[in-house]
C-alpha positions in Angstrom: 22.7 7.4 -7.6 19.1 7.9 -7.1 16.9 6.1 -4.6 15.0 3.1 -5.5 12.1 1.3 -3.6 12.2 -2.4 -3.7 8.7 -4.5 -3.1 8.6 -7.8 -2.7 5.9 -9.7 -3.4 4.8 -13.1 -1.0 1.4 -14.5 -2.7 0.9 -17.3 0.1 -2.0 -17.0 2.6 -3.2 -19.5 5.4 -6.7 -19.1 3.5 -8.2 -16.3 1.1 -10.1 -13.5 2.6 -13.7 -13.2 1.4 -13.3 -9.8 -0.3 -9.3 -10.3 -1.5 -8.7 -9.9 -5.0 -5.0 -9.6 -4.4 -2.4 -12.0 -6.1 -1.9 -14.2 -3.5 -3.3 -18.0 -2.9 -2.7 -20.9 0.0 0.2 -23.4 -1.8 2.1 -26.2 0.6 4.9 -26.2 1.4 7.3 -27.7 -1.1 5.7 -25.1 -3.5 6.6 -22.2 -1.2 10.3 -23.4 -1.2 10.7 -23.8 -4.9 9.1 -20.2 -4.6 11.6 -18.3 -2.6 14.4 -20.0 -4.9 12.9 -18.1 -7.5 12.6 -15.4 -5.6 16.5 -15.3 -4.9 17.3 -15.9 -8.2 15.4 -12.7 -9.5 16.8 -10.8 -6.5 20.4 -11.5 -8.3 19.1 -10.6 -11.5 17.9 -7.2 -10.4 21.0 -6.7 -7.6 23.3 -6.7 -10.8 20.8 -3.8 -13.4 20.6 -1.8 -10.7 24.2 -1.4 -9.3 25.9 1.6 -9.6 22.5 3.3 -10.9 20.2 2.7 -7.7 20.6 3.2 -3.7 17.5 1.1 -2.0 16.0 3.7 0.0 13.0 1.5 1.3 12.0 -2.4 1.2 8.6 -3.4 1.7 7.9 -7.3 2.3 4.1 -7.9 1.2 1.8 -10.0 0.2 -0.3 -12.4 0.4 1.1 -12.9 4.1 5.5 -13.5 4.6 5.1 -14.8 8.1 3.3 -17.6 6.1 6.6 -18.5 5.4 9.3 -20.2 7.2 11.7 -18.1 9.3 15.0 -19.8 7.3 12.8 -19.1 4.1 12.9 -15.2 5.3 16.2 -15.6 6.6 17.3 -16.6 2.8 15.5 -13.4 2.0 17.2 -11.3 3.8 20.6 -12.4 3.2 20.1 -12.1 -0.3 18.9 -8.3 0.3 21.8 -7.6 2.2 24.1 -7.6 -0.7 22.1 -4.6 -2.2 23.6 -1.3 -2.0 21.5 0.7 0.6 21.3 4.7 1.0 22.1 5.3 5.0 19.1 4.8 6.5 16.5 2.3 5.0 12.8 1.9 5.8 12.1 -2.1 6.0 8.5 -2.6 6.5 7.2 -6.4 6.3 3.4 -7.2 6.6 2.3 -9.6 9.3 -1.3 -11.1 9.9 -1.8 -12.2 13.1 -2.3 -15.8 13.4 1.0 -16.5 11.7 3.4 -14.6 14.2 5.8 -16.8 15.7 8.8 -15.7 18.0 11.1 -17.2 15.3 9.3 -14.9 12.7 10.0 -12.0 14.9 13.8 -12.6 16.0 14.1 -13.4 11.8 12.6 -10.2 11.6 15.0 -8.8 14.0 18.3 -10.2 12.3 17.4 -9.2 8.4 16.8 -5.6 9.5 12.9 -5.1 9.6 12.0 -1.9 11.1 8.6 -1.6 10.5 5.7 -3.9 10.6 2.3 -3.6 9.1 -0.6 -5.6 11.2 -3.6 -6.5 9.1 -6.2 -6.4 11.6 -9.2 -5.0 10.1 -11.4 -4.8 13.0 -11.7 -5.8 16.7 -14.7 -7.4 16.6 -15.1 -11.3 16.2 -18.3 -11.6 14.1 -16.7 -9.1 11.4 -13.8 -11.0 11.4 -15.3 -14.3 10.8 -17.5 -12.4 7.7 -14.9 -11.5 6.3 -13.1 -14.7 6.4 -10.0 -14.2 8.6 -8.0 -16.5 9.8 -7.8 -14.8 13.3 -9.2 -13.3 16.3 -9.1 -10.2 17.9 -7.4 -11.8 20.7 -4.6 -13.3 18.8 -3.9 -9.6 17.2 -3.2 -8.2 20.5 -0.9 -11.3 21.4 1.2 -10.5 17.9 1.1 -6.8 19.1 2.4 -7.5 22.0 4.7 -10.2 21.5 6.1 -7.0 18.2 6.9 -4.8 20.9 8.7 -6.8 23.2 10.9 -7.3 20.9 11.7 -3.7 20.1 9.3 -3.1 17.1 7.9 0.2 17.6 7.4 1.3 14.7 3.8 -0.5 13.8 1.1 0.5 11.4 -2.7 -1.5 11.6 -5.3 -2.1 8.7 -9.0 -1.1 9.6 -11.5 -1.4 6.9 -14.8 0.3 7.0 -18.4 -1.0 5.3 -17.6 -4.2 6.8 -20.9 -6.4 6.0 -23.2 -6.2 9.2 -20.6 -3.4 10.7 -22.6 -0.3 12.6 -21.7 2.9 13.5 -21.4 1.6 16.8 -19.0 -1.5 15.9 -16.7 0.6 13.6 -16.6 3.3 16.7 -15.6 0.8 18.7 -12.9 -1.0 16.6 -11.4 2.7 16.5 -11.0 3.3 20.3 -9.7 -0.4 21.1 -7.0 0.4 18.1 -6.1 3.7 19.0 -5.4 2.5 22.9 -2.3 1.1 21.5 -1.6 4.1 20.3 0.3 2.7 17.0 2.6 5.3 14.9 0.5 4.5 11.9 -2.9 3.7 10.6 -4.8 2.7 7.2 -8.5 2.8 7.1 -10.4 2.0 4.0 -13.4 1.5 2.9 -14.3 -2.8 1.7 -14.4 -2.8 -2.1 -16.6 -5.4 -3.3 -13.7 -7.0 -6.1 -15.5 -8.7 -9.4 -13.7 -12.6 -9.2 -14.2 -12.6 -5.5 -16.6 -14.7 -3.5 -17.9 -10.9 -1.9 -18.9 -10.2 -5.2 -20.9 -13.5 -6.2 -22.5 -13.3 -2.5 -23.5 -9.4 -3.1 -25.1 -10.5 -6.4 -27.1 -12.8 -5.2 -28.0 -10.3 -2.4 -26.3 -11.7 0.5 -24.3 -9.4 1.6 -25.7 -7.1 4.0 -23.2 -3.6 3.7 -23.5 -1.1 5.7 -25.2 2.3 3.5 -23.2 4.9 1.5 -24.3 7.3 3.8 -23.0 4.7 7.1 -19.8 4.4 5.4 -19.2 8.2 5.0 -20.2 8.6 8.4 -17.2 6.1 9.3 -14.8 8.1 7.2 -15.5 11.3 8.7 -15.5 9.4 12.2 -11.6 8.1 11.2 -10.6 11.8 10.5 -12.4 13.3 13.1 -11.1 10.3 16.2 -7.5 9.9 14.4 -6.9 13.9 14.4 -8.1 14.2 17.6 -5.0 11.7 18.7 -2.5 13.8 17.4 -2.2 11.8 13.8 -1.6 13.6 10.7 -3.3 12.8 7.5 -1.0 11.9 4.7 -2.8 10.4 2.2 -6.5 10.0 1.6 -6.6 6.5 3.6 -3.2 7.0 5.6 -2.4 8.5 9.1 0.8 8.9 11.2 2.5 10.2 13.7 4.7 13.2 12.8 7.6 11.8 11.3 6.0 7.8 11.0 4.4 8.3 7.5 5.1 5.2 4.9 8.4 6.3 2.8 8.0 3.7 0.9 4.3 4.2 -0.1 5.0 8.1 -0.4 7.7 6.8 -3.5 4.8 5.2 -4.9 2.7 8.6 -4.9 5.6 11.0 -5.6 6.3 8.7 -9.3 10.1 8.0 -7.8 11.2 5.0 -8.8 10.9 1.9 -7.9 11.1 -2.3 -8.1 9.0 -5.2 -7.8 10.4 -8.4 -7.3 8.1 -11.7 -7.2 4.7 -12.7 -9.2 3.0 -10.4 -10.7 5.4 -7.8 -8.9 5.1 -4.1 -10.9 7.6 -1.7 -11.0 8.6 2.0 -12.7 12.2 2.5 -13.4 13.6 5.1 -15.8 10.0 5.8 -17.5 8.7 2.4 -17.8 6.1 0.3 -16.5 6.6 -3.1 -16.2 4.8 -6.0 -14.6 5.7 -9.8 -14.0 3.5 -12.5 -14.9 1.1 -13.4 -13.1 1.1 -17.6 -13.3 2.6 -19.0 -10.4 3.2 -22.5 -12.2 5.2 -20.5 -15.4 7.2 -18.5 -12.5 8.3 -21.3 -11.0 8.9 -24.1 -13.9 10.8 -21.3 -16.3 14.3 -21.4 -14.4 14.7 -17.9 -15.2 16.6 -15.0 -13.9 14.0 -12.3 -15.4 10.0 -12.7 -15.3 8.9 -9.4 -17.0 5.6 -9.9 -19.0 4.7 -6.8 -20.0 5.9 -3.1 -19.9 5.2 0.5 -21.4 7.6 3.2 -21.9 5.3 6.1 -20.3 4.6 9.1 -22.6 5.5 12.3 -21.7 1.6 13.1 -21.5 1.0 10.1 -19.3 3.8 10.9 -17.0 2.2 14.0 -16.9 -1.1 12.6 -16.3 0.3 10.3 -13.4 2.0 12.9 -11.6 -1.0 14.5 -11.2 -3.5 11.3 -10.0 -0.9 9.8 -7.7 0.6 13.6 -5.9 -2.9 14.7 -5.8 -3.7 11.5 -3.3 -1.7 13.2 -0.6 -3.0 15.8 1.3 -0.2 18.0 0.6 -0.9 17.0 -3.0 1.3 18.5 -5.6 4.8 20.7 -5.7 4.4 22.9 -8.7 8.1 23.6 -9.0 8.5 20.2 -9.4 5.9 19.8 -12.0 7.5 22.5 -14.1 11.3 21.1 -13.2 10.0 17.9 -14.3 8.0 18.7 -17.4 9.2 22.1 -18.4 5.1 23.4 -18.3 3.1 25.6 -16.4 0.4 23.8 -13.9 -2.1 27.2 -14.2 -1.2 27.3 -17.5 -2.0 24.1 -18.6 -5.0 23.5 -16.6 -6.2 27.4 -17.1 -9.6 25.8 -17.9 -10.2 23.6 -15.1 -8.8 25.2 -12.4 -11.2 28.1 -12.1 -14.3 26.0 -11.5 -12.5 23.8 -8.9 -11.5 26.3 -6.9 -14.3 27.6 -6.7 -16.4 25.0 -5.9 -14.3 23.9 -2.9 -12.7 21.0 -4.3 -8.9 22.4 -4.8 -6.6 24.6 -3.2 -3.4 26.5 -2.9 -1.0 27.3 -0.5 -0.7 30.7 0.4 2.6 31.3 -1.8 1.1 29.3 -4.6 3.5 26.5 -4.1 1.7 23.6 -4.1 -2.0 22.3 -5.7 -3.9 19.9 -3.1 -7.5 18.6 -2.7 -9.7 20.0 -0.2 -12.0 17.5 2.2 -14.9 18.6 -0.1 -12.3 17.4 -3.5 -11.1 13.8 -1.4 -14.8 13.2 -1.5 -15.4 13.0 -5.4 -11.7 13.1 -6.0 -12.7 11.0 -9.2 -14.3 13.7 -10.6 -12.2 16.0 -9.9 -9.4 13.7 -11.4 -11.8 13.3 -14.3 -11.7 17.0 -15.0 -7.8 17.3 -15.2 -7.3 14.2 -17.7 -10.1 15.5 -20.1 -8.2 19.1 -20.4 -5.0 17.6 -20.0 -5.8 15.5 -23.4 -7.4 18.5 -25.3 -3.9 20.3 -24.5 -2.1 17.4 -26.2 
């Protein structure tokens, strides 16, 4: 039976962030109870396709934010994942935001199995926080922090985000050294997007929106890799660093094409070749009393599997196995991309291992990894 990833999607939040263009909205509470009965009934669904085909290899609660929701609510939720069939060890990773964390959440946490928790922090310092429309204080991070590991969580991974409006050097600098004395087994630093449909994006049109330079925001990249190596954490992935042996399995299924299962609104998944997505209306998901909410899906082409293998393995820094690509397509990677390949290399922006084993970007390539990307999908379609 082969491994499956199972996401499931929460799309309740105290308040929308500023700069969120994420699927998720604030609802009361009657609305988030008729949710998660949808929820469990699409769990069933999918607990009966995938049995005897699938092992769950990794769950991954997100959102929106769970620990909006009720701790019998997640208690529900977990019961009903306990009757899928697990491979021997299973990463459970649930997203918190501080602000929500109750003791109740966390021995709920406890019971259904959670073994990793994801903080959305973003930064330590109050006024960045308030910009960016959080619901909570630097303060009340470190009480969910701590009240995580008295528990027994150890496991923990914090959000950062970089080009903050009004963040400096200084400020960013600062964020990373407050984070980094917890000494968490995993961190993801971006860079803020500014998201068409948001209120970021209406605010930076009409100019008020004070962001911090291109040239400040690369600075705060390099600053991540520079602080975050010097701590002993490896880079995985071009926004993702961990402690040897801490790095996200589930997100790594993402990025390695394995399959995997999206359970909830607008919840995506890629099983067998196909893409397939769940609608997005939360009234339709919850007045249609059915089992199945698929909207839309794609049988992936050879070419675009292809195509995809390449984008999502070539995110990691140990970007892509070439055995693999030829096990799995049956073509050469320097034969295909005999074109490209040349000028990349040397230009800085690929490399190879020294047995020729594997194709990855270079720091120089992660920079204008579009590009780069840009180059292989343009020969890949002229090899068509």
């Amino acid at each position: 039976m082969k491994p499956l990833a199972l996401y499931l999607h929460v799309p309740f939040c105290v308040q929308k962030c500023l700069y969120c263009d994420f699927l998720s909205m604030p609802a009361e509470v009657n609305v988030q109870q008729q949710y998660v009965s949808a929820l469990l009934r699409e769990l069933e669904y999918w607990r009966g396709q995938i049995t005897g085909r699938y092992v769950v290899s990794s769950i991954y609660l997100g959102g929106g934010t769970p620990t909006v929701l009720s701790p019998d609510w997640l208690q529900q939720v977990g019961d009903a994942l306990q009757r899928f069939p697990f491979a021997s060890q299973v990463e459970f990773s649930m997203e918190v935001n501080p602000g929500t964390l109750t003791l109740d959440h966390v021995l709920t946490m406890q019971r259904i199995g959670v073994n990793r928790v994801s903080l959305g922090l973003q930064s330590a310092q109050r006024q960045e926080l308030q910009d960016l429309g959080r619901i909570h204080t630097y303060e009340e991070f470190i009480e969910s922090y701590a009240l995580l590991t008295e528990y027994g969580f150890s496991n923990l991974n914090i959000d950062l985000m970089a080009g903050i409006p009004g963040q400096t050097i200084e400020t960013y600098a600062d964020t990373l050294d407050q984070v980094l004395a917890f000494q968490p087994k995993h961190l993801s630093a971006y860079s803020l997007i500014i998201e068409e449909g948001t209120p970021f994006f209406e605010m930076d049109q009409r100019g008020e929106l004070q962001i911090p330079s291109e040239e400040t925001d690369r600075y705060m990249y390099t600053l991540t890799k520079e602080r975050l190596s010097a701590e002993g954490y490896e880079r995985y992935e071009i926004s993702n660093y961990a402690r040897p042996g801490y790095a996200c399995r589930h997100n790594l299924a993402y990025w390695q094409m394995e399959d995997y299962l999206g359970v909830g609104l607008g919840a995506a998944s890629y099983l067998d070749g196909k893409r397939f997505t769940n609608g997005r209306s939360l009234q339709v998901y919850l007045s249609q009393k059915k089992d199945c909410h698929v909207a839309e899906s794609h049988d992936l082409s050879r070419q675009e599997e292809m195509e995809e293998f390449v984008f999502l393995g070539l995110r990691k820094m140990s970007g892509i196995s070439l055995e693999e690509y030829h096990s799995r397509f049956g073509v050469d990677f320097y034969q295909l991309y005999r074109k490209v390949l040349p000028n990349l290399f040397e230009n800085g922006l690929l490399a190879d291992t020294e047995n020729h084993g594997r194709i990855y970007l270079t720091d120089r390539g992660i920079d204008v990894s579009n590009t780069v990307l840009a180059q292989f999908l343009l020969e890949g379609k002229e090899a068509e």
